[in-house]
C-alpha positions as CSV (number, residue, x, y, z in Angstrom):
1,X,-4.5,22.5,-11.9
2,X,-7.3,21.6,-9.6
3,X,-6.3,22.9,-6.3
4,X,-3.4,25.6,-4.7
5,X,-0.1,24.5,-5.1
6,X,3.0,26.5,-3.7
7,X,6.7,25.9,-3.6
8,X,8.0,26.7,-0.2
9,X,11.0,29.0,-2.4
10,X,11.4,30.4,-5.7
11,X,15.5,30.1,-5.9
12,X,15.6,26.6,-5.0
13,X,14.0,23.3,-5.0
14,X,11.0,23.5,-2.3
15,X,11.4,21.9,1.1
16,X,8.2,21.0,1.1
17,X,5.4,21.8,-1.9
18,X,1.9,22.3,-0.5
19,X,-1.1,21.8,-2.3
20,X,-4.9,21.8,-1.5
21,X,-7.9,19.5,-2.8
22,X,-11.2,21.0,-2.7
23,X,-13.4,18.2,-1.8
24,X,-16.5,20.3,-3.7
25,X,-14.7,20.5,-6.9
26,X,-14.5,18.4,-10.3
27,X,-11.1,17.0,-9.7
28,X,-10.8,13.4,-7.6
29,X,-8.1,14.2,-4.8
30,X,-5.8,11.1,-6.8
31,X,-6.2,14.2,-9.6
32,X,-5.2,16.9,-7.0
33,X,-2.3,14.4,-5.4
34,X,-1.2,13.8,-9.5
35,X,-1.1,17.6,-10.5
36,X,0.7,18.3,-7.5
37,X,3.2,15.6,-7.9
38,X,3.6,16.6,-11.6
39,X,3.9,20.3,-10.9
40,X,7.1,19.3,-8.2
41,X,8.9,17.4,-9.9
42,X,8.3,19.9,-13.3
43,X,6.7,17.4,-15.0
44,X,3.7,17.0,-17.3
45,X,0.5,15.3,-15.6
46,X,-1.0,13.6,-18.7
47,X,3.1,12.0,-20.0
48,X,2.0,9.3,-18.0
49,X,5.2,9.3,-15.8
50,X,3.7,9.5,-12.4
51,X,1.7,6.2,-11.4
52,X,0.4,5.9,-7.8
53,X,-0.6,2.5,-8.3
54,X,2.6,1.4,-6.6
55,X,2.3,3.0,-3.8
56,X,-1.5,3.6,-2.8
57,X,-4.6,2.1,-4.4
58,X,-5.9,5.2,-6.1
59,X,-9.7,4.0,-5.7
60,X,-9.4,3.9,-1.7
61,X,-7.7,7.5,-1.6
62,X,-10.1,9.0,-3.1
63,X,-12.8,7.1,-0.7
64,X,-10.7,7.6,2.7
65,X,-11.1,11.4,3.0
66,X,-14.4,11.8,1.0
67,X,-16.7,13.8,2.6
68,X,-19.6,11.5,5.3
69,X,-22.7,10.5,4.0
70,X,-24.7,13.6,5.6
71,X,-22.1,15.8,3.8
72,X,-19.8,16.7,6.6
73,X,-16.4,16.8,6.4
74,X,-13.6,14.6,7.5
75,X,-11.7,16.1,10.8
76,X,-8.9,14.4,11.1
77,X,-6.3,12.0,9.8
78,X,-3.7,11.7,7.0
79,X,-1.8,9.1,4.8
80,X,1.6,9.4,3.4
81,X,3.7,7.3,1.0
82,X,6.3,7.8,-1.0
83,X,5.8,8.4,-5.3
84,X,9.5,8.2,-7.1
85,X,11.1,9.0,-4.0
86,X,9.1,11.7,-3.2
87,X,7.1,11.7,0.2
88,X,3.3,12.3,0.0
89,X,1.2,13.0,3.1
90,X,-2.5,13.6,2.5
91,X,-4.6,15.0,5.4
92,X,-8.2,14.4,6.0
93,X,-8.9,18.6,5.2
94,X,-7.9,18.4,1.8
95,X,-3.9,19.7,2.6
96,X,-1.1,17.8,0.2
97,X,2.2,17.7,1.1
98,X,5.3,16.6,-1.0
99,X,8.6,16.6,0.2
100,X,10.8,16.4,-3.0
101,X,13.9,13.9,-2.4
102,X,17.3,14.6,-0.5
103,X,20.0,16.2,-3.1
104,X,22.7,13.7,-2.9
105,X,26.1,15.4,-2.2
């Protein structure tokens, strides 16, 4: 996995899973945003289930919070959509956050 990822709970299905993308690694944040979305819903990143092309053009995520030309960092601002009912919010400092669908009762 390229990044931190945390459940919010061990006994039950996270709230909210957290993640982080380092912008100075080898993974492309889709990568991070994949892995992340794979390890939440418990499945394997490479089964080919999880396709973000429906919901964000990969290509431009990984452009919007690239790092400036002189190297600085991106300060502010976020994206979220939604990946098989789960919702995705990416902020400009590399945090990910899922929030894993509603149990029905």
């Amino acid at each position: 996995m390229h990044g931190n990822t945390s459940p919010a709970s061990s006994n039950r299905p996270p709230a909210v899973y957290r993640a982080v993308h380092e912008f100075d690694g080898p993974a492309t944040l889709t990568t991070t945003v994949i892995h992340a979305l794979a390890d939440c819903m418990g499945v394997d990143p490479t089964d080919g289930r999880i396709s973000l092309y429906d919901s964000v053009d990969p290509d431009a995520l990984d452009r919007l919070f690239r790092p400036r030309h002189d190297g600085t960092p991106r300060s502010s601002g976020q994206l979220s959509f939604v990946v098989d009912d789960h919702r995705v919010t990416v902020h400009a400092d590399g945090e990910i956050l899922i929030e894993p669908p509603t149990p029905r009762r």
